[in-house]
C-alpha positions as CSV (number, residue, x, y, z in Angstrom):
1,X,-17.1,12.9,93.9
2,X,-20.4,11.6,92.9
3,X,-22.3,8.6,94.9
4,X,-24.7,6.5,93.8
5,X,-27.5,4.9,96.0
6,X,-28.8,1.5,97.0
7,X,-30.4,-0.2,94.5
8,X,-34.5,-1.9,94.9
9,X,-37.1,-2.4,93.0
10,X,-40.6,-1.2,94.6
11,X,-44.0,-1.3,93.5
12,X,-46.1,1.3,91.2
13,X,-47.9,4.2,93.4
14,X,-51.5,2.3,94.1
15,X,-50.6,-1.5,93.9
16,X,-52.3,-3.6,96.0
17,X,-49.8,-6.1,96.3
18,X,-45.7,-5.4,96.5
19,X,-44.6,-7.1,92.8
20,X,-42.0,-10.1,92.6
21,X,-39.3,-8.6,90.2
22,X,-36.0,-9.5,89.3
23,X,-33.9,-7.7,92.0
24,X,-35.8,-5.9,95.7
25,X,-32.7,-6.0,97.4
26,X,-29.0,-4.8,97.5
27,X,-28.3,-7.7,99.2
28,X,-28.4,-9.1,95.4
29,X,-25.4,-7.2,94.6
30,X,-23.7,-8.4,96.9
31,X,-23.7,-11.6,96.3
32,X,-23.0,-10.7,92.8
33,X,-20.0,-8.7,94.0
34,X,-18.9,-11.3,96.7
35,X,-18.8,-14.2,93.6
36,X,-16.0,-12.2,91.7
37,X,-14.1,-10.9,94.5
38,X,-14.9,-12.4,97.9
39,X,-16.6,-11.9,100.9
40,X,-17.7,-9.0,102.4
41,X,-17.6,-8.1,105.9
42,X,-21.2,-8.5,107.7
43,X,-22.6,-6.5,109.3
44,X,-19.5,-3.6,108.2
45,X,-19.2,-0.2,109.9
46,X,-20.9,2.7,108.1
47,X,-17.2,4.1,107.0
48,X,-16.4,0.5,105.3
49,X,-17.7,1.8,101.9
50,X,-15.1,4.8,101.8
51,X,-11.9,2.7,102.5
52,X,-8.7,4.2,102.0
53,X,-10.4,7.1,100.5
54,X,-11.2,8.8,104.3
55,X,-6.9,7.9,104.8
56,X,-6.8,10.7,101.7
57,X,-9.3,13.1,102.8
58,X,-8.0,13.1,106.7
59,X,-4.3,14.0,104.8
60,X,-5.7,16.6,102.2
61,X,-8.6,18.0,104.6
62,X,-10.4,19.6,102.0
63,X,-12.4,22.6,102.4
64,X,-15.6,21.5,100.7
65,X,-17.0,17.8,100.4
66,X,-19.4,17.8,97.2
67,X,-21.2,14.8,95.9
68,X,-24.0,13.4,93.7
69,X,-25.8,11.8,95.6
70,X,-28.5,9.7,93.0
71,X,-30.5,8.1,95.4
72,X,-33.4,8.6,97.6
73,X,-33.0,8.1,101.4
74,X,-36.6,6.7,102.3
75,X,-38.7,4.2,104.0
76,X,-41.4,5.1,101.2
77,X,-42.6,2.3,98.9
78,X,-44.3,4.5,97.0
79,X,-42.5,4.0,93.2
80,X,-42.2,6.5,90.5
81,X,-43.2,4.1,87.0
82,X,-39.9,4.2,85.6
83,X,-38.6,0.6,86.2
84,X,-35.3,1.1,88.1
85,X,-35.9,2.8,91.3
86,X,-33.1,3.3,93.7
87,X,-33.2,4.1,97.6
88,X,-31.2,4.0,100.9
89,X,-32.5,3.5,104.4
90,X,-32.4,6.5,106.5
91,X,-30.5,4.4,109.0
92,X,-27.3,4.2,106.5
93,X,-27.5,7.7,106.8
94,X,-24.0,7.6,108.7
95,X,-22.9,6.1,105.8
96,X,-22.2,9.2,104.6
97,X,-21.5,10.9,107.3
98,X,-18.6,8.7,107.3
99,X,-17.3,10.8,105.0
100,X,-18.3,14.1,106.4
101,X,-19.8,15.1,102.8
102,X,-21.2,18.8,103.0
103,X,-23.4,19.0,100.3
104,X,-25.1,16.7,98.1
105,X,-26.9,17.8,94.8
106,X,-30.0,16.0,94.4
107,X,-30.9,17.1,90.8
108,X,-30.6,13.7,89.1
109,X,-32.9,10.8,87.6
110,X,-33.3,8.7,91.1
111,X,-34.2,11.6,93.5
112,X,-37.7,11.0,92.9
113,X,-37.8,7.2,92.4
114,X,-40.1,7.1,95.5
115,X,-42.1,9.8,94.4
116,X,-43.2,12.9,96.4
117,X,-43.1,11.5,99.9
118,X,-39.4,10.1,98.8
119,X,-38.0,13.5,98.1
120,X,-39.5,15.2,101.1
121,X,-37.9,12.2,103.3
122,X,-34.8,12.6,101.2
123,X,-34.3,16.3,101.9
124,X,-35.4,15.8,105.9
125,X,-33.2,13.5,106.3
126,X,-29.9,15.2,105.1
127,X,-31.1,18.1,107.1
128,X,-31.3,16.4,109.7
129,X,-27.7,15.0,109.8
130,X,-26.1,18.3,108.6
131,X,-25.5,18.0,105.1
132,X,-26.7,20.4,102.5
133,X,-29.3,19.1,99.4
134,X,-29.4,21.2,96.4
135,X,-31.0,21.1,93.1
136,X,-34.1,19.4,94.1
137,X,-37.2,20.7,96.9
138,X,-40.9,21.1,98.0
139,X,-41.2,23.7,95.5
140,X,-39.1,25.8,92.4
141,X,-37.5,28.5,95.4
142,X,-36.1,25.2,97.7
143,X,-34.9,23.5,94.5
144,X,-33.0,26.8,93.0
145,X,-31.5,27.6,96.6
146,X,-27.7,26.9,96.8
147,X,-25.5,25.7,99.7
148,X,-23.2,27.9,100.8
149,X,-20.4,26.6,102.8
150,X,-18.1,29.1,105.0
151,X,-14.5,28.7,104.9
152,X,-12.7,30.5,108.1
153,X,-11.1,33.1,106.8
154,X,-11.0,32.4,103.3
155,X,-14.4,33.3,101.6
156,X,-17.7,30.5,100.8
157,X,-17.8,27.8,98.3
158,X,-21.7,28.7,96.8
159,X,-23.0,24.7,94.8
160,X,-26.3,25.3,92.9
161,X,-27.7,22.0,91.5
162,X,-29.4,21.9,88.3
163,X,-30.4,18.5,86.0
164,X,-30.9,17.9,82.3
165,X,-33.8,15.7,80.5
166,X,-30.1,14.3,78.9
167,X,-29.8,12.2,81.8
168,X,-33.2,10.6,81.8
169,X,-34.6,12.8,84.4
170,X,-38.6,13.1,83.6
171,X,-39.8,16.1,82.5
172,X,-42.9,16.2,84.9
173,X,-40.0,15.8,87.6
174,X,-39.2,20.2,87.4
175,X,-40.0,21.5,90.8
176,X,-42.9,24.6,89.7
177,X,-44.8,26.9,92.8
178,X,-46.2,24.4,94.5
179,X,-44.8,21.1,93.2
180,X,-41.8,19.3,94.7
181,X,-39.0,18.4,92.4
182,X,-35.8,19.0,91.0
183,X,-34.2,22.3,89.8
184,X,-34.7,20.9,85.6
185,X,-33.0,23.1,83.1
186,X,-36.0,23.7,80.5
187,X,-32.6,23.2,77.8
188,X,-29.1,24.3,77.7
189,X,-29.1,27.5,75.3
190,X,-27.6,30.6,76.2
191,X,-30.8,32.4,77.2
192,X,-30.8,29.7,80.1
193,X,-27.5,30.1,81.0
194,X,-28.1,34.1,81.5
195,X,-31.0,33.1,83.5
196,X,-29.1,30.9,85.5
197,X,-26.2,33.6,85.7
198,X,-28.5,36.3,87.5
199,X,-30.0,34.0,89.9
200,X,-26.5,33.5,91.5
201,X,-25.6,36.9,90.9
202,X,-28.3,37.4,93.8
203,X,-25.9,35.2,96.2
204,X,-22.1,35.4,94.7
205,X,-19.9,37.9,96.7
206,X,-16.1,38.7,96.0
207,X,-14.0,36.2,96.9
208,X,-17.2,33.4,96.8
209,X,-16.1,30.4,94.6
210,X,-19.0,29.4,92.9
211,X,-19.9,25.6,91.6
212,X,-22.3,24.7,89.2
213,X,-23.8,20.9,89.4
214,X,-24.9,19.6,86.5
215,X,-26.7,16.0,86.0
216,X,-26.3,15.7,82.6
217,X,-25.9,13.2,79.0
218,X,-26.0,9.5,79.1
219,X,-24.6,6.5,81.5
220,X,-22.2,5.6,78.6
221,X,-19.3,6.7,76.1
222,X,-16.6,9.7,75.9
223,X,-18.3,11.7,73.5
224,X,-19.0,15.7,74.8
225,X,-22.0,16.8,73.5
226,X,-21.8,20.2,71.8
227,X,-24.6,21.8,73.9
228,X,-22.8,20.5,77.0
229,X,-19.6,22.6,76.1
230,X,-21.4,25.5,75.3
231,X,-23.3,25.6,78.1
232,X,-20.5,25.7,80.3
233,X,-18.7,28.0,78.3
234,X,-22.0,30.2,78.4
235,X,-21.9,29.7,82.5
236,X,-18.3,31.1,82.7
237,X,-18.3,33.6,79.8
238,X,-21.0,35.4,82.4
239,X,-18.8,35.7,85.1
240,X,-20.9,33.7,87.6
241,X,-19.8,30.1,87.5
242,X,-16.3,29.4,88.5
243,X,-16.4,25.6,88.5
244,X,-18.7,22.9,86.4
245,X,-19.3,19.7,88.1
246,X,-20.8,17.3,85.6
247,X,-21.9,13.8,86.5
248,X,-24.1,11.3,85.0
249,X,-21.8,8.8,82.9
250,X,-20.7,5.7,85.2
251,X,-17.1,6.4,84.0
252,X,-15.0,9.8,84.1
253,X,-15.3,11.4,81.1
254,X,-12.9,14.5,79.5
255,X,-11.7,17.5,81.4
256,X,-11.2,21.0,80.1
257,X,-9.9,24.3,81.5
258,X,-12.1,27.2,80.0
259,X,-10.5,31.0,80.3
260,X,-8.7,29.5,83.6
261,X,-12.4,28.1,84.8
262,X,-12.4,23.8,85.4
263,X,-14.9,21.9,83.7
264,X,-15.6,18.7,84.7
265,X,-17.7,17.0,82.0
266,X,-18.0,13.4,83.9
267,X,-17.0,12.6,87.1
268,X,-18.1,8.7,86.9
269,X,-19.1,7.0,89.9
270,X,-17.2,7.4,93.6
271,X,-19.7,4.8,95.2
272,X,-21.8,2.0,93.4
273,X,-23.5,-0.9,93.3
274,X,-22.3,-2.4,89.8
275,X,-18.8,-4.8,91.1
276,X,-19.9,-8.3,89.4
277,X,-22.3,-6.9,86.9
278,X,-21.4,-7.5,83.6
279,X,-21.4,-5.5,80.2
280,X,-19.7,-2.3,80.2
281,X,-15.8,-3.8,81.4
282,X,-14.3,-1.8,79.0
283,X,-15.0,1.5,80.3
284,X,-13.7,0.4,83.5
285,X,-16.5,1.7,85.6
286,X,-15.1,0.0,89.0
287,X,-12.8,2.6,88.8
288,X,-13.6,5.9,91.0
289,X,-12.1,9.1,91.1
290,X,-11.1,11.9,94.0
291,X,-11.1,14.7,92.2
292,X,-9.5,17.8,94.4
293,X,-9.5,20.8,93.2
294,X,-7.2,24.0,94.7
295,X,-9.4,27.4,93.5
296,X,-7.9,31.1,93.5
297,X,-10.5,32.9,95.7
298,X,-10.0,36.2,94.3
299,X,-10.3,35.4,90.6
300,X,-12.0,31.6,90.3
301,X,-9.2,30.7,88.5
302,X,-8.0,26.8,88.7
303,X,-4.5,26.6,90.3
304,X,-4.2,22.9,90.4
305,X,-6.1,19.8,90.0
306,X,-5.1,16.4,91.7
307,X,-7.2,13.1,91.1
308,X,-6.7,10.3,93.3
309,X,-7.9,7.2,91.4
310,X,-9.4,3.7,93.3
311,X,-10.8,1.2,92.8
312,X,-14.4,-0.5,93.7
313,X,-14.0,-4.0,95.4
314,X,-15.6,-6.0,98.0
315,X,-18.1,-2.4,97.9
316,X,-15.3,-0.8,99.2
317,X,-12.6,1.8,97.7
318,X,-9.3,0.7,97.5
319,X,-5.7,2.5,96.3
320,X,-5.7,1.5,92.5
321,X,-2.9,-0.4,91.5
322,X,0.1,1.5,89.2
323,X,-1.1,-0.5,85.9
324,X,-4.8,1.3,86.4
325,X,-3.4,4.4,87.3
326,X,-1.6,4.4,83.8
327,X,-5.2,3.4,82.0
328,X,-7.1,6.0,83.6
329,X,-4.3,8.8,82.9
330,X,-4.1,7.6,79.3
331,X,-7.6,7.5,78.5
332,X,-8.4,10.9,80.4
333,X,-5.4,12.2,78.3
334,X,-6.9,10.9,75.4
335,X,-10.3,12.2,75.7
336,X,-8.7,15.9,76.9
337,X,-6.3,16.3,73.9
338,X,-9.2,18.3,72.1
339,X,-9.5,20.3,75.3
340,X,-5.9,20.8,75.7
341,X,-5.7,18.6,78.9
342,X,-3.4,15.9,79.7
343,X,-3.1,13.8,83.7
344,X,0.5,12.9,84.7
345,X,1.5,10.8,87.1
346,X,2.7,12.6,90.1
347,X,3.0,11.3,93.5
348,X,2.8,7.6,93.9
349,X,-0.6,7.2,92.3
350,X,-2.0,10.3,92.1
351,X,-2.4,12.1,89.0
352,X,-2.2,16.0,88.3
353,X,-4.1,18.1,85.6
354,X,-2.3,20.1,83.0
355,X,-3.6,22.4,80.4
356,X,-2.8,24.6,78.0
């Protein structure tokens, strides 16, 4: 599940005067969203957003709640010059809450849109409320920690975050010593990958299920870039990854099974801003994607994947209709044919995983 933040516009670090651009409020978008497909509720509880998606996760009560989370959650108007800068009020906080999301990886292009004060805001304020931030901190150890999440009885689910300049993340951005900043992967070769590899060998215990989050490639297209692929093959052929959760593209992207390991090139979007914006219809970004994984403990090994598919409207998810259902299952088992993947329709509309 990946989320993506609320949308403004601030000013560059040291202006004098707060700018007059094109959009400084989500309350654009909804306007824009509230033109194509009516009005939304105001003021809406902070579980509105999540819709029939918390009726699916009170019935499947999964173990672990993972997102993206590309935002910053700040009152900072300080702006990192990059020209789209994203961030959420602490007071929607509950927002996700709503969802009772465990961890959040933070290692993506928005994290630092309000620059230093932003992050350290950003990561105070999901501590604060209980939820885990990897893959960004005040410094390379906070940014390299994983979240570990206890499961009675059953072993941890361990989630290191790591980005990729691939997704537009600034170079300058890499936590070092005493620099805030995300965990940046210097490339994706296989040296880094065995680097990676014994870091989490310092934390990974038997039975640990281990989950690499990678902020990777571009907003658009299916293509799988070679590097990507072989980095995640590099991650499992090591022994220490079990799962590869890749986000980054606004619109899922293939799936492949690697020696019993999932790979999950693109998640899409869960959450956004984008319902009445135009450009991009055809890759059908307002729909979103459950993706809910059952792991084998003892091995790593995939047992099943289910996706539960809605859709974006009125900022809220929704059940997708049957017709969409069949698009995304077709394109996803387009895109996986080279992986040996295919979806199927299962129950109603969800849609299972199979691989060869």
């Amino acid at each position: 599940m990946t989320g993506r933040g609320i949308d403004q516009i601030l000013p560059h670090p040291g202006d004098p005067q707060i700018r007059e651009p094109s959009v400084i409020s989500a309350t654009h978008y909804v306007m824009l969203a509230e033109a194509i497909n009516g009005p939304i509720p105001k003021p809406a509880p902070f579980a509105y957003i999540w819709g029939e998606a918390l009726d699916e996760l009170a019935h499947i009560r999964p173990d672990a709640r993972i997102i993206n989370l590309e935002t910053s959650i700040t009152e900072s108007r300080t702006l990192w010059p990059k020209g789209i800068n994203y961030r959420m009020s602490p007071a929607n906080i509950p927002c996700i809450m709503a969802a009772e999301i465990d961890i959040c990886s933070l290692a993506n292009n928005h994290v630092l849109d309000c620059h230093y004060p932003g992050l350290e805001e950003t990561i105070e304020a999901l501590k604060h409320s209980h939820i885990a931030g990897v893959g960004a901190g005040r410094d390379t150890a906070e940014a390299q920690a994983p979240a570990i999440k206890e499961i009675a009885d059953r072993g941890r689910v361990i989630v290191f975050g790591f980005g990729s300049v691939t997704s537009g993340i600034a170079r300058e951005w890499a936590a070092g010593p005493n620099r805030p900043g995300v965990n940046l992967l210097p490339d994706l070769s296989d040296r880094t990958a065995d680097r990676i590899a014994t870091q989490i060998s310092s934390h990974k215990q038997p039975g640990d299920v281990v989950v690499a989050s990678i902020h990777w490639g571009g907003n658009w297209g299916y293509r799988i870039a070679s590097d990507d692929r072989s980095f995640a093959h590099r991650l499992i052929d090591t022994g220490a990854v079990d799962v590869v959760h890749g986000h980054s593209s606004h619109h899922a992207k293939a799936i492949e099974v690697y020696k019993g390991k999932l790979i999950l090139y693109g998640c899409g979007d869960f959450l956004n801003d984008y319902e009445g914006i135009a450009g991009y219809e055809a890759y059908r970004d307002d729909l979103a994607l459950m993706y809910l994984p059952t792991i084998e403990a003892t091995a790593g090994d995939l047992v099943r994947l289910a996706i539960v598919p809605f859709q974006i409207k009125r900022f809220r998810l929704n059940r997708a209709s049957p017709s969409d259902v069949t698009w995304i299952r077709d394109i996803l088992s387009r895109e996986g044919r080279s992986f040996g993947t295919r979806l199927d329709v299962m129950q109603g509309t969800t849609l299972e995983l199979s691989w060869t």
